[in-house]
C-alpha positions in Angstrom: 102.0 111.4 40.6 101.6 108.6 37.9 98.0 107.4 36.8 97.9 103.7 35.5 94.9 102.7 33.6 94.1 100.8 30.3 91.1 103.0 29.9 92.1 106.8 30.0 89.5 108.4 27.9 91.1 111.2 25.6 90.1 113.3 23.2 92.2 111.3 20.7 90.5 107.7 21.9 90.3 105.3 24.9 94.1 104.7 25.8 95.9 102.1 27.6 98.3 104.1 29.5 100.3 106.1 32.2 99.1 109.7 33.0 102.0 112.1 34.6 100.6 115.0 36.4 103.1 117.7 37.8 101.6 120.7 40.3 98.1 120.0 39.4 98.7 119.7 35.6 98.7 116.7 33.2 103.2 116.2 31.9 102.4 113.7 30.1 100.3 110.4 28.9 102.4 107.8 28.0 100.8 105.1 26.0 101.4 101.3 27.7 103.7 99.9 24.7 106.3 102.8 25.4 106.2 102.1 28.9 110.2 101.1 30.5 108.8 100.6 33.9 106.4 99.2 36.1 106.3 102.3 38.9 103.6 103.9 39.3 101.8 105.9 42.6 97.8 104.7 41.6 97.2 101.1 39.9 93.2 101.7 37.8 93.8 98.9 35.8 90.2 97.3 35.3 88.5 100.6 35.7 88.0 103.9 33.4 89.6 107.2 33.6 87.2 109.7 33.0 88.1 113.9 32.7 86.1 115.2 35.4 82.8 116.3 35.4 81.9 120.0 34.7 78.2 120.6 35.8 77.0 124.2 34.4 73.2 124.0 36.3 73.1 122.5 40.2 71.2 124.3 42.8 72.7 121.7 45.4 73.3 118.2 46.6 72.4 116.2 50.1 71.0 119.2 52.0 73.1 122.1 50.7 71.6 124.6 48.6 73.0 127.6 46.4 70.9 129.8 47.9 72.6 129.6 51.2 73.9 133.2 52.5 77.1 131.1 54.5 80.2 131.2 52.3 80.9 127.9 54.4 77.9 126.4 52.9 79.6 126.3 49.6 82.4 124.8 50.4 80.7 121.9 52.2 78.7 121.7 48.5 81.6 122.0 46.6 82.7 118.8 48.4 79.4 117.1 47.9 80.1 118.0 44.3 83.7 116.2 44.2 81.5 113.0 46.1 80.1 112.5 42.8 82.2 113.0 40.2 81.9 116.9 39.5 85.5 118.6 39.5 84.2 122.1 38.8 81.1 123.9 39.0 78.9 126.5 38.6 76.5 127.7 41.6 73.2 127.8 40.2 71.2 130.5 42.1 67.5 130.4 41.6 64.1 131.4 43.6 64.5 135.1 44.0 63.6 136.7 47.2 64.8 139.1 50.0 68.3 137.2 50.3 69.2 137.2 46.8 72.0 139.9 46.8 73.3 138.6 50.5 73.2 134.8 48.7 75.0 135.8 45.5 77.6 138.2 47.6 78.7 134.8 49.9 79.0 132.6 46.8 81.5 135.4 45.9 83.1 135.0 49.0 83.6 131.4 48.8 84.9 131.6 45.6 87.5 134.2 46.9 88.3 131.6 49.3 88.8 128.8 47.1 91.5 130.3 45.1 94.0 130.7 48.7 93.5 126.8 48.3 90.7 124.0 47.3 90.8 121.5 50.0 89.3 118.6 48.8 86.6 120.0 47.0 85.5 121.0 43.5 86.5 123.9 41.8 83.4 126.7 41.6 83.6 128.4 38.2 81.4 131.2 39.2 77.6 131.8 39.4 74.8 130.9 37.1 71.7 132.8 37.6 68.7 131.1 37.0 66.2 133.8 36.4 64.5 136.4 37.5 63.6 137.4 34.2 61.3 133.8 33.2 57.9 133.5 31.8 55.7 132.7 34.1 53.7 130.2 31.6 56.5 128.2 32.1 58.2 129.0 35.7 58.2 125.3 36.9 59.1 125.5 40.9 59.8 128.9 40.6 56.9 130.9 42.4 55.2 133.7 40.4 56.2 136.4 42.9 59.6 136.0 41.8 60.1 136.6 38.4 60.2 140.0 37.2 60.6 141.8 33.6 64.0 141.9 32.4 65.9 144.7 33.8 69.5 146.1 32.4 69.6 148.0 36.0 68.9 145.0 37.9 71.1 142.7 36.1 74.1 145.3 37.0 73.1 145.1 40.4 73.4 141.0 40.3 76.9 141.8 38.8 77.8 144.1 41.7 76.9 142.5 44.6 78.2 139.0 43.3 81.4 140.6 42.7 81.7 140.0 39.1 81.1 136.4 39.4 78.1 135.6 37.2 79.1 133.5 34.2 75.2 133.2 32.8 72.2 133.6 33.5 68.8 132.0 32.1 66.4 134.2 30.8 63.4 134.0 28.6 64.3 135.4 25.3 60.7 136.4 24.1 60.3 139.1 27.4 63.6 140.9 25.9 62.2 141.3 22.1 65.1 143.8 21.1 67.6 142.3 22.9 68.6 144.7 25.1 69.7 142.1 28.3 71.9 139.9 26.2 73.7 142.8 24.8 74.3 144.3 27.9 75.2 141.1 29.4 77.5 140.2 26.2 79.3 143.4 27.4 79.8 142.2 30.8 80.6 138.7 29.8 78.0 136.9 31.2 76.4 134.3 28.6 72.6 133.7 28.7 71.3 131.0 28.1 67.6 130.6 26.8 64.9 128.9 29.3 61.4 128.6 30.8 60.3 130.1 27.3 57.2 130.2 25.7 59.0 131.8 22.7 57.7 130.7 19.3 60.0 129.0 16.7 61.1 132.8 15.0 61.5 134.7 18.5 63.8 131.9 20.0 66.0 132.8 17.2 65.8 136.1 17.3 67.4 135.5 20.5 70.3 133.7 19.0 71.3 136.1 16.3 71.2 138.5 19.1 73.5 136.6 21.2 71.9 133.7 22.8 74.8 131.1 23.1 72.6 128.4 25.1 69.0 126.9 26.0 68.5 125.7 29.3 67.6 122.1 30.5 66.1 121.7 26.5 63.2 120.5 26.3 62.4 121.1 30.2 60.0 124.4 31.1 60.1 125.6 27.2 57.3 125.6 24.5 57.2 122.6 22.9 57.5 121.3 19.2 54.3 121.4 17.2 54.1 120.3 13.2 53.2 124.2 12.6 55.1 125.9 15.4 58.6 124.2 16.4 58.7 126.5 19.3 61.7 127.1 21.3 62.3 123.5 21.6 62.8 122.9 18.0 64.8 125.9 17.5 67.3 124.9 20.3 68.1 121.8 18.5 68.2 123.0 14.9 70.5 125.6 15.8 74.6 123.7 16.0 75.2 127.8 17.1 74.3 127.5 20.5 74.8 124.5 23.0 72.0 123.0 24.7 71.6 121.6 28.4 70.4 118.6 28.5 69.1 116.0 32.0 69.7 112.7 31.5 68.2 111.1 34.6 65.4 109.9 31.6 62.8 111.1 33.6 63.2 114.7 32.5 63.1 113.6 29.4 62.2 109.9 27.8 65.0 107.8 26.3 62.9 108.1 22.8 62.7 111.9 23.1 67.2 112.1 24.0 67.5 109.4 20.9 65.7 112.1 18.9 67.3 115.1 20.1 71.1 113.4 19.2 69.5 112.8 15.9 68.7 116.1 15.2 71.5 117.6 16.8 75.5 116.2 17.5 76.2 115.0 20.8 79.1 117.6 20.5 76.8 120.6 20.9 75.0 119.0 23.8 76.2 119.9 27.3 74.9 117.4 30.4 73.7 118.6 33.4 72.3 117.8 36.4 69.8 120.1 37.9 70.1 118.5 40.8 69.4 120.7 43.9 69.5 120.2 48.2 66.9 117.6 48.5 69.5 115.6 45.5 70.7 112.2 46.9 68.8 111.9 49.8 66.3 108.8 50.2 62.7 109.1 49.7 60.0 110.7 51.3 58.1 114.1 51.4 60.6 117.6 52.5 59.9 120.6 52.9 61.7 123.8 51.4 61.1 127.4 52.2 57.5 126.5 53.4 56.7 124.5 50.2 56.2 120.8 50.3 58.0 118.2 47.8 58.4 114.5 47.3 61.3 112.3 46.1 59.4 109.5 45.1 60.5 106.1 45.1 61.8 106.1 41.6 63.6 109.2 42.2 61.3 112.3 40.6 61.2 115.2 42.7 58.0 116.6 42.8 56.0 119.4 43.5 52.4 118.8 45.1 50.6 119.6 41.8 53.1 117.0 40.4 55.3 119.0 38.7 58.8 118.0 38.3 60.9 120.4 40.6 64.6 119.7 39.5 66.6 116.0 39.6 67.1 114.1 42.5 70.0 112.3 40.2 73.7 113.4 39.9 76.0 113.9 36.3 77.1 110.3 37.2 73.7 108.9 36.7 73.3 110.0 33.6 76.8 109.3 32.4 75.4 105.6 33.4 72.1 105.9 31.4 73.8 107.4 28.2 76.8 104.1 28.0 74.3 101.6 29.2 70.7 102.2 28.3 71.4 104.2 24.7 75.1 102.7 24.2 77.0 105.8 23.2 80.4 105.9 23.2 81.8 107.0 26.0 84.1 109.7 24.3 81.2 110.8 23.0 79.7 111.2 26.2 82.7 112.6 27.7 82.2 115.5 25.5 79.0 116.7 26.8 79.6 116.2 30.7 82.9 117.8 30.3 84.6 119.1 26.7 81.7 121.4 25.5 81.2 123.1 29.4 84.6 123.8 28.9 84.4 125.3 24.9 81.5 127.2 26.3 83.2 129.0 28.8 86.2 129.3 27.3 88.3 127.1 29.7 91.1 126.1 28.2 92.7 124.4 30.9 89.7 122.1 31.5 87.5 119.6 30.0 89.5 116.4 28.6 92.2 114.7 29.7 95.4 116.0 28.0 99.2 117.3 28.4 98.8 120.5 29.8 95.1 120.6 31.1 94.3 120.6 35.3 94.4 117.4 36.5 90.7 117.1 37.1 90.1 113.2 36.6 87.3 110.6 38.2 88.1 106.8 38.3 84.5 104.6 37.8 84.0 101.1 37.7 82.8 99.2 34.8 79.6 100.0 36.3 79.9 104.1 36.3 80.5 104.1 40.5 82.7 106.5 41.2 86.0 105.3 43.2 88.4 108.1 43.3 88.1 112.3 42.3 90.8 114.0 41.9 90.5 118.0 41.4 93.7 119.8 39.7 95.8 116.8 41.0 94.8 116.3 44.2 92.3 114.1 45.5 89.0 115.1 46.7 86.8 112.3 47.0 87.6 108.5 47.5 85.0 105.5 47.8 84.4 104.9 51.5 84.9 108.7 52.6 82.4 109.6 54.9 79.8 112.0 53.5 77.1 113.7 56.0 74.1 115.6 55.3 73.7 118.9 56.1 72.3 119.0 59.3 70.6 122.6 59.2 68.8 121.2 56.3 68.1 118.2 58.2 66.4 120.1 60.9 64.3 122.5 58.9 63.4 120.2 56.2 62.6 117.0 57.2 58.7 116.7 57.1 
């Protein structure tokens, strides 16, 4: 298949060119001035060639949910996924309960499945665990019966009963004070990643000479900056060691507060994500989810009924959107958190930036960041006018 665009984003620059992909891989780009022939199988011309999205933290999208116990829930996600712009994935289970081993054991499952062939959907990297082990000063939607002390016996039985296939899991650093989960999770190669934290300004980097290779959502469900105490938030951003999540739906955090935090810290040790989770891209109005009520409000904030923001009702494209247009940064710049530094950060070689030799995993948007085409390791997953529905359990266990 042969790509034609003016506008392939690259690691090396925005390029006006051909992009060759053989069995799911990129030959070739071939710049426009070297060009002998007009014959190509996709005409972008006018429109941008982005890599595709890699979104490390989603709990779901338009009724699905990550904690479903149905392998065929996640692949019905995983297209939802490819819908807006997302090529690969991690599963982000969170709210711990009675169904937590069954949930993470049929992600597993559907993973399994994926690899005897995608069809039309994004690629799921693996799982990433969103607790149990979270302060409860700072548990956002998470309920307090959930969280638990951090446990080196528990975490192994995550490990087992999702067959191996946890990549990272948020934790708040201060409850492990010797470090004893991130080693053992080091060991089993599964990153953690710092969040819902009340750790102080010398704990939080405690955690990262310990191991600690990420904070979670930053700035989101962590103790704050203070001109004496810089907390966890100021540590995540002083340290260029550890990436940081980052929402940029701008109402997680304010376009002032993300102008700061790329001034303190490179946009190259940023990583986008969405947050977004089952009641994502639906219209608004009040759901209601495992027997607790929340709101999308007409401006798009998800909302607990003490007000509390409960996750992003946005997707990656969204913020790719806010970032160009509303702060004007470059979009290879951008393209480096939403895709390149996923990638560096779990070692993903094959992914993250459009290049000879990397999976063909490529979005087409319009000059106004809509997506029109998704194609996942070459072939294509999502094109505008495809017919997306929600789920309907959701629909009839949800809808208040």
């Amino acid at each position: 298949m042969k790509i034609r665009c003016n506008e392939i984003v690259t690691p090396a620059g925005v390029i006006d060119g051909l992009v060759i992909v053989e069995d799911g891989k990129i030959a070739q780009i071939v710049p426009a001035a070297e060009l002998k022939e007009e014959a190509w199988d996709e005409d972008w011309r006018g429109y941008k060639l982005l890599p595709g999205l890699i979104d490390i933290h989603t709990h779901g999208y338009y009724g699905y949910s990550a904690l479903s116990t149905k392998p065929e829930d996640f692949h019905a996600l995983s297209k939802q996924m490819a819908a807006v712009g997302v090529t690969s994935y991690l599963v982000t289970a969170g709210d711990h309960n009675e169904t937590e081993m069954e949930n993470l054991a049929a992600i597993a499952q559907a993973i399994g499945e994926q690899k005897q062939g995608l069809n039309g959907e994004a690629r799921m990297l693996g799982i990433h665990m969103e607790g149990p082990f979270l302060n409860p000063n700072r548990r956002g939607a998470f309920q307090p019966e959930e969280l638990l002390e951090p446990s080196v016996e528990k975490m192994r039985a995550y490990i087992e009963a999702s067959q191996g296939q946890i990549q990272t899991m948020t934790m708040a650093p201060e409850l492990d004070p010797q470090g004893e989960l991130i080693r053992f999770c080091r060991s089993q190669n599964v990153l953690l990643s710092g969040g819902h934290t009340v750790a102080t300004f010398a704990e939080y980097n405690r955690a990262i000479e310990q191991g600690l290779a990420c904070s979670t959502h930053t700035g989101n469900a962590m103790r704050q900056m203070d001109r004496r105490e810089p907390g966890a938030y100021g540590a995540a951003l002083l340290s260029d060691q550890i990436f940081s999540e980052v929402i940029c739906d701008l109402f997680h955090i304010s376009q002032p507060m993300l102008e700061i935090m790329f001034r303190i810290k490179p946009m190259s040790r940023f990583i986008m994500i969405s947050d977004s989770g089952p009641m994502s891209g639906l219209p608004a109005g009040v759901y209601t989810i495992r027997g607790h009520k929340r709101t999308i409000s007409e401006a798009g904030l998800v909302l607990l009924e003490d007000g509390t923001i409960a996750g992003s009702s946005k997707n990656m494209l969204y913020g790719v959107r806010n970032l160009a247009e509303i702060l004007l940064k470059p979009i290879t710049e951008i393209v480096k958190m939403t895709s390149e530094n996923p990638a560096d950060l779990f070692s993903l070689p094959h992914k993250g930036s459009i290049a000879a030799g990397k999976d063909a995993d490529l979005i087409v948007v319009d000059a106004d960041f809509q997506l029109m085409k998704t194609f996942v390791e070459g072939r294509c997953a999502y094109q505008k006018g495809d017919v997306l529905t929600v789920n309907p359990d959701f629909l009839k266990t949800s809808v208040a």
